[in-house]
C-alpha positions as CSV (number, residue, x, y, z in Angstrom):
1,X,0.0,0.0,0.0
2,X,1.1,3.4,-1.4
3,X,2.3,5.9,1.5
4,X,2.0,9.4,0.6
5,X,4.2,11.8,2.6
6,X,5.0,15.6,1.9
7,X,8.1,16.1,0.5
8,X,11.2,16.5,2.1
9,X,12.2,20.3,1.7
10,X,8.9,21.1,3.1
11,X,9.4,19.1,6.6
12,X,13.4,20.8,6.2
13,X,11.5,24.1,5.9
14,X,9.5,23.3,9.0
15,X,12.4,22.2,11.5
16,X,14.2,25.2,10.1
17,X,11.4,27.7,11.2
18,X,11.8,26.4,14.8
19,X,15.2,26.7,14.6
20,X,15.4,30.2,13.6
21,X,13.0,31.0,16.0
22,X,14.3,29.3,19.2
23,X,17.5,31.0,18.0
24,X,15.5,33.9,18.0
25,X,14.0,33.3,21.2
26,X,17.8,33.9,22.5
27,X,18.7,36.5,21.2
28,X,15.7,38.6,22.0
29,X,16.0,37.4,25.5
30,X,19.7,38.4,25.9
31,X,19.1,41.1,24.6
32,X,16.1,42.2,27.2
33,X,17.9,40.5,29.5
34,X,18.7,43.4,32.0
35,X,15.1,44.7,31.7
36,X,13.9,41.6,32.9
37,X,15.7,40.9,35.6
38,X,14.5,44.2,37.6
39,X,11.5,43.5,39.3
40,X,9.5,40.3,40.8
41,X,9.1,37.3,39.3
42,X,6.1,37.5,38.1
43,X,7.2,41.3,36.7
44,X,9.9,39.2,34.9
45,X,7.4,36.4,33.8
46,X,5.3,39.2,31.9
47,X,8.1,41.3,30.3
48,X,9.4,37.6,28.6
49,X,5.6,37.0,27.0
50,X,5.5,40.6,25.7
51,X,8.9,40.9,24.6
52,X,8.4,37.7,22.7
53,X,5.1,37.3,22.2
54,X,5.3,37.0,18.1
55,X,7.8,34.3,18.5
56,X,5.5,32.8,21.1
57,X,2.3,33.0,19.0
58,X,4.3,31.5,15.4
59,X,5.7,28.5,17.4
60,X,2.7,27.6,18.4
61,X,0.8,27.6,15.3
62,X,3.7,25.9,13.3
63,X,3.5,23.4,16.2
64,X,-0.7,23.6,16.0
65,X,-1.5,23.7,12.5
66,X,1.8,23.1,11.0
67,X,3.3,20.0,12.5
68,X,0.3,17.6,12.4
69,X,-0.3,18.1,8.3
70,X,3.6,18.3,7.2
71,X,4.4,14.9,9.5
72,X,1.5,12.9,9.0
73,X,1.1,10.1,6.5
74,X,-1.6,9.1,4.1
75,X,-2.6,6.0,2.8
76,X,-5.6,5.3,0.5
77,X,-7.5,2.2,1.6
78,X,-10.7,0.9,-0.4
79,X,-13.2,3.0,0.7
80,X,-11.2,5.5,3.1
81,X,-7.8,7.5,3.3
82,X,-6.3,6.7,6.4
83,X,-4.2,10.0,7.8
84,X,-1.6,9.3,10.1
85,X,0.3,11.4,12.3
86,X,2.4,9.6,15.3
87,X,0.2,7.3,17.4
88,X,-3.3,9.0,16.0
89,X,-5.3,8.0,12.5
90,X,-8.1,9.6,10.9
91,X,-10.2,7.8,8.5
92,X,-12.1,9.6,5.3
93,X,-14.8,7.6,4.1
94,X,-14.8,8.8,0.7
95,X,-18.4,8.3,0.7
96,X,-18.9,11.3,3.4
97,X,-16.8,13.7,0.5
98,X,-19.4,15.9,-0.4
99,X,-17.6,18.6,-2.3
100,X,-14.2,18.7,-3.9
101,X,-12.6,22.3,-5.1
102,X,-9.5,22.8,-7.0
103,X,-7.7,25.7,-5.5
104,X,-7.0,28.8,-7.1
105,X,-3.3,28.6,-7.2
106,X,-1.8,26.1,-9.4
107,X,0.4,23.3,-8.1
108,X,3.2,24.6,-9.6
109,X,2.9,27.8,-7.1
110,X,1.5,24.8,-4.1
111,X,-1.7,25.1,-5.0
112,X,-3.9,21.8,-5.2
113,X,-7.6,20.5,-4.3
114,X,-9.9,20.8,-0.6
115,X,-12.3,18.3,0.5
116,X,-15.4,19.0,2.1
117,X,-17.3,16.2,4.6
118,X,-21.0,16.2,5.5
119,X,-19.7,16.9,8.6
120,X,-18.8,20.2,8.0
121,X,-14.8,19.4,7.7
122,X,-12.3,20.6,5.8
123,X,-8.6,18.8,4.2
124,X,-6.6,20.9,2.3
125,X,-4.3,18.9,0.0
126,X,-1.2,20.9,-1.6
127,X,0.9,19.7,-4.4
128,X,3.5,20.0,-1.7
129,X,2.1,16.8,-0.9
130,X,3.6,13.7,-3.2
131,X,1.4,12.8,-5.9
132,X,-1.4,14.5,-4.5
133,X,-3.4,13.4,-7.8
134,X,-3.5,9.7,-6.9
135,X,-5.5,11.1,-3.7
136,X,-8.3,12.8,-6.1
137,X,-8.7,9.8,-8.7
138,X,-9.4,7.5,-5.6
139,X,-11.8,9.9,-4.0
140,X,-13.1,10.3,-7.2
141,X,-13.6,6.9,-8.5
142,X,-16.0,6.0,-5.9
143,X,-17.7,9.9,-6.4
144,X,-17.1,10.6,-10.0
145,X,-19.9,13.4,-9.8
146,X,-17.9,15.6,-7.5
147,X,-15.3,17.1,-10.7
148,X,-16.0,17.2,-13.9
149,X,-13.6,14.4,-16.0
150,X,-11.9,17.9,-17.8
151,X,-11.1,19.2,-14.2
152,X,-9.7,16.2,-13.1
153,X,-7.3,15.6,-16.3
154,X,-5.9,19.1,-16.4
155,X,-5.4,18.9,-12.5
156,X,-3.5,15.7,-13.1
157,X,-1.2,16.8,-15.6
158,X,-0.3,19.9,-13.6
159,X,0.5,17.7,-10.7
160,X,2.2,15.0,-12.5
161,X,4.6,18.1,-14.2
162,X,5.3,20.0,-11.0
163,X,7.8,18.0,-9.6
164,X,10.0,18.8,-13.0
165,X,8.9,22.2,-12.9
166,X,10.5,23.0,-9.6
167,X,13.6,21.1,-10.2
168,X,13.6,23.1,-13.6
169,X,13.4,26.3,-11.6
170,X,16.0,25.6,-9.0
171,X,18.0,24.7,-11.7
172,X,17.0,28.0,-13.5
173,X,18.3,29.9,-10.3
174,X,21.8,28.4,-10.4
175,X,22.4,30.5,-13.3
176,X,23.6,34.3,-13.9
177,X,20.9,34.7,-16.5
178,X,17.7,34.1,-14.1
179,X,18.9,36.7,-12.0
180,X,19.0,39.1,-15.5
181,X,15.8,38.5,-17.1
182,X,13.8,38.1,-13.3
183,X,15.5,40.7,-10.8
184,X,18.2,43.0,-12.7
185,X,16.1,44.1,-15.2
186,X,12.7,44.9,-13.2
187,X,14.9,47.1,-10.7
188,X,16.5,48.7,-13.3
189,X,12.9,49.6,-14.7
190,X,11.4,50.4,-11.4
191,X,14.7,52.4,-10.8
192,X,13.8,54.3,-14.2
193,X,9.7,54.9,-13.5
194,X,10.8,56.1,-9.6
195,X,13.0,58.7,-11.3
196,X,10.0,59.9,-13.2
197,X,7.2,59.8,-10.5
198,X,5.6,57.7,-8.1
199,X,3.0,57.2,-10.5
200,X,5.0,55.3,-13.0
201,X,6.9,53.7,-10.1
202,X,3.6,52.1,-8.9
203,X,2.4,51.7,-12.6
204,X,5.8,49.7,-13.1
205,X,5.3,47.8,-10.2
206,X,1.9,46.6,-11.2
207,X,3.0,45.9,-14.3
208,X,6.3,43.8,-13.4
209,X,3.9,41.6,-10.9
210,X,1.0,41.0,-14.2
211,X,4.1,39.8,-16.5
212,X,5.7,37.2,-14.2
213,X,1.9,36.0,-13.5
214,X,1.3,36.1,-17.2
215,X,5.2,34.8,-18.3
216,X,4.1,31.6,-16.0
217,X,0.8,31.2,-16.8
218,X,2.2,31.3,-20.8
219,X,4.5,28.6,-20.1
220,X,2.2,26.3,-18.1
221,X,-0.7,26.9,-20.7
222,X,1.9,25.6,-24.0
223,X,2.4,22.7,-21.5
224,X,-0.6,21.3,-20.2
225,X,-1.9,21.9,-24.3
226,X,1.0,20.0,-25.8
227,X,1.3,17.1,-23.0
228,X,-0.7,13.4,-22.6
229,X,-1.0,12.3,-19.3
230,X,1.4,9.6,-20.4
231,X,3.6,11.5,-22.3
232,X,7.1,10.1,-22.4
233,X,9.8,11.6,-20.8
234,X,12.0,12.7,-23.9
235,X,9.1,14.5,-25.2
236,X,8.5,16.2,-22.0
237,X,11.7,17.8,-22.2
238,X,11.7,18.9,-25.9
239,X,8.2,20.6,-24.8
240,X,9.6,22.2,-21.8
241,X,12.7,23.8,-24.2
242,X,10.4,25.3,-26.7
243,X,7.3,26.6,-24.0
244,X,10.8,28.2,-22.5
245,X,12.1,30.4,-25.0
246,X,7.9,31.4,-26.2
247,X,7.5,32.6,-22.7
248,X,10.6,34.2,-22.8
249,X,9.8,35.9,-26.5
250,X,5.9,37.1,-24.7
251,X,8.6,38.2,-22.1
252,X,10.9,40.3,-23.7
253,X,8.2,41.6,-26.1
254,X,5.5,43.3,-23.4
255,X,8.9,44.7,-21.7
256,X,9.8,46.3,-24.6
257,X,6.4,47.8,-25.5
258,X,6.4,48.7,-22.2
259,X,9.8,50.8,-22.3
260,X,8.5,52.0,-25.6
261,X,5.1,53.6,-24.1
262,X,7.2,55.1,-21.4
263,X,9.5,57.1,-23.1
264,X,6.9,57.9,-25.6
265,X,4.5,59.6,-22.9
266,X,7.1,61.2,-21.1
């Protein structure tokens, strides 16, 4: 039986957090340490929760909310998905699903799918979890009314892709030539539009945030049209390669318009 788990950067991310923040815990403490120490105990006791209640209030939610869905494990059984976490298990009875929703953010930007139970409950179920797909087609196979087949396929391919997406963009980052199309040349431009007005700063800014929404939602489009849900891996690649350099073309060509318009109206 299939064990699905979230992947391992994300529970690395999580025992990070707590780190910094214990390590911030410290640091704010000696830092207040004087402060605290004049006074009772109690005085002492209530200058420690103020001076670090943010810290206070984050650890606990990572530890509330956080902890139980990043560390637990699920496991689809035939009627039920059975979540683990430690010594406790949950049971799903698919049948009790009465409403599934694809998230507004796409997996490739950990979006993915929520459940809703007659009960009233919630499950929210991010592409950060593995194959977070197989989880729908179960539920779905004993509720095929709950997403529409077109839904479902689209959702799949997204989910199968992302894992080669993000290993595409870390890859992507390693190089000098990320950093020029996707952080030198916006602050150059925003430098440009601040040494006009604040009105073409903010214009600039709006319009730098539309094209990386619109350069990724580009390059996901050209995928998910060109791809089978079996497409082989070869082919995957040559499709990546050529949705690349059309997103980049879109890219380049709204920047330029857009440097165009702004030295035209000034």
């Amino acid at each position: 039986m299939k064990i699905y788990k979230y992947h391992p950067v994300v529970i690395k991310v999580y025992w990070g957090l707590v780190v910094t923040l214990l390590f911030a815990e410290l640091i704010t403490l000696r830092v207040h340490i004087h402060e605290i120490m004049l006074g009772t105990l109690l005085e002492a006791l209530v200058k420690i929760v103020v001076v670090s209640a943010f810290i206070f209030t984050t650890l606990f939610r990572l530890f509330i909310f956080v902890r139980p869905r990043v560390l637990s494990t699920y496991q689809i059984e035939d009627e039920n998905l059975l979540i683990k976490f430690k010594n406790k298990e949950k049971k799903i009875n698919f049948a009790e699903i009465k409403k599934i929703s694809i998230l507004l953010f796409s997996p490739r930007f950990f979006g993915g799918f929520k459940i809703e139970l007659n009960s009233g409950g919630k499950f929210y179920f991010l592409s950060l979890l593995r194959d977070n797909h197989e989880i729908l087609q179960s539920i779905l196979q004993h509720n095929p009314e709950l997403l529409s087949q077109p839904k479902l396929e689209r959702y799949i391919k997204v989910s199968r892709y992302v894992g080669r997406s993000w290993l595409r963009m870390r890859e992507a980052i390693k190089t000098p030539v990320f950093y020029i199309h996707f952080f030198v040349i916006p602050v150059v431009l925003l430098a440009l539009s601040y040494g006009e007005s604040i009105n073409w700063f903010y214009l600039t800014l709006g319009f730098m945030g539309f094209l990386f929404i619109f350069y990724n939602w580009v390059e996901e489009k050209l995928i998910l049209r060109k791809i089978e849900l079996n497409e082989p891996e070869e082919d995957l690649i040559k499709i990546e390669r050529h949705s690349y350099w059309i997103s980049l073309f879109l890219y380049y060509g709204l920047i330029v318009s857009f440097i165009f318009i702004f030295f035209k109206i000034k």
